[in-house]
C-alpha positions as CSV (number, residue, x, y, z in Angstrom):
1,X,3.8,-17.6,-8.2
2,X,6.2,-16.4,-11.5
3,X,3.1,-18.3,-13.6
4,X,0.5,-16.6,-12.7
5,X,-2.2,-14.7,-15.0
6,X,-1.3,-11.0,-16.0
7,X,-4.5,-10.6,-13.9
8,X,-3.6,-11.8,-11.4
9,X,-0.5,-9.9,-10.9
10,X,-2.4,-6.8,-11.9
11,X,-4.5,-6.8,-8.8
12,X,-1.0,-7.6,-6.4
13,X,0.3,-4.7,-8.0
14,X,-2.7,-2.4,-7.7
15,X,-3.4,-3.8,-3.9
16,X,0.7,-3.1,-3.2
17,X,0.5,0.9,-4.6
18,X,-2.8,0.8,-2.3
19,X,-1.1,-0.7,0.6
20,X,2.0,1.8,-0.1
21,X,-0.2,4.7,-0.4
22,X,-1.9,4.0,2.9
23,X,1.2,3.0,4.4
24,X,2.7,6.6,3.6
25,X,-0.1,8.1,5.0
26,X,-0.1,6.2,7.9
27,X,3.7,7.3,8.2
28,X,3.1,10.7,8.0
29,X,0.5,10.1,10.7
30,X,2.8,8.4,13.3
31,X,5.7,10.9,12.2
32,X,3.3,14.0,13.0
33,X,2.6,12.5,16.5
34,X,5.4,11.1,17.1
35,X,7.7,14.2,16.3
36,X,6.0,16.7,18.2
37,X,9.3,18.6,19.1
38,X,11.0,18.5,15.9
39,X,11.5,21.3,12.9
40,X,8.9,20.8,10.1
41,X,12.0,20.5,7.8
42,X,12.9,17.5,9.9
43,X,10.0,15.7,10.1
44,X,9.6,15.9,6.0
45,X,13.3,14.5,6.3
46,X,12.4,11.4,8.6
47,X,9.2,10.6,6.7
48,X,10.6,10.5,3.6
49,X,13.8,8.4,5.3
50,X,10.9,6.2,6.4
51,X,8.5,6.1,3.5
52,X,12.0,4.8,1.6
53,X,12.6,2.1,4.0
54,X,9.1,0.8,3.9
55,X,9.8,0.2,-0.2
56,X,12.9,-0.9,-0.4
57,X,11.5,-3.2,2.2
58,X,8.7,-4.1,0.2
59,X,10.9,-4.8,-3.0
60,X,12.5,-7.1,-1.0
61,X,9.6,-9.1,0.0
62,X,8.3,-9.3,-3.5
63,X,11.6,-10.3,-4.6
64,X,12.0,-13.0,-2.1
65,X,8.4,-14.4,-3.4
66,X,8.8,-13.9,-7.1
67,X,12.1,-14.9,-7.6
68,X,14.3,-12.2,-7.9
69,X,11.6,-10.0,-9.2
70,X,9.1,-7.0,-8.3
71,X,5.4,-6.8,-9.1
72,X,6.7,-4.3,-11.3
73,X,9.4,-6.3,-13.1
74,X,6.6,-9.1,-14.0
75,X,4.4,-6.4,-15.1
76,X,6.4,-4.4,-17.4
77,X,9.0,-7.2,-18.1
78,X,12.2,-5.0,-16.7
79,X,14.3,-4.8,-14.0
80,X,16.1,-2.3,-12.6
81,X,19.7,-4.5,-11.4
């Protein structure tokens, strides 16, 4: 998948901000029900604790299928090691 078009790897990168941006919002969602009883300050606290996991899980996906390397690195030719 490292040869793929700069198209091509464009749209992955715009479908994986999508898929993070519902993803957060879905987060929130399931935090707010979930976290009934807890401080406001709290649940900001756990969704962002959650919202990081869900990244640095993704990273690790697209790094796993792109050879060491996010959508991002491809796209903008850096890393961040």
């Amino acid at each position: 998948m490292v040869g793929m078009n700069v198209n091509k790897q464009v749209q992955i990168h715009n479908s994986t901000h999508l898929q993070s941006a519902n993803l957060s919002k879905e987060t929130r969602q399931q935090t707010n029900s979930v976290s009934v009883n807890l401080k406001k300050s709290e649940q900001k606290k756990a969704t962002v604790e959650i919202r990081f996991l869900a990244l640095s899980w993704l990273d690790e996906f697209e790094k796993n299928v792109f050879d060491g390397k996010t959508i991002d690195d491809l796209i903008h030719g850096s890393t961040y090691e």
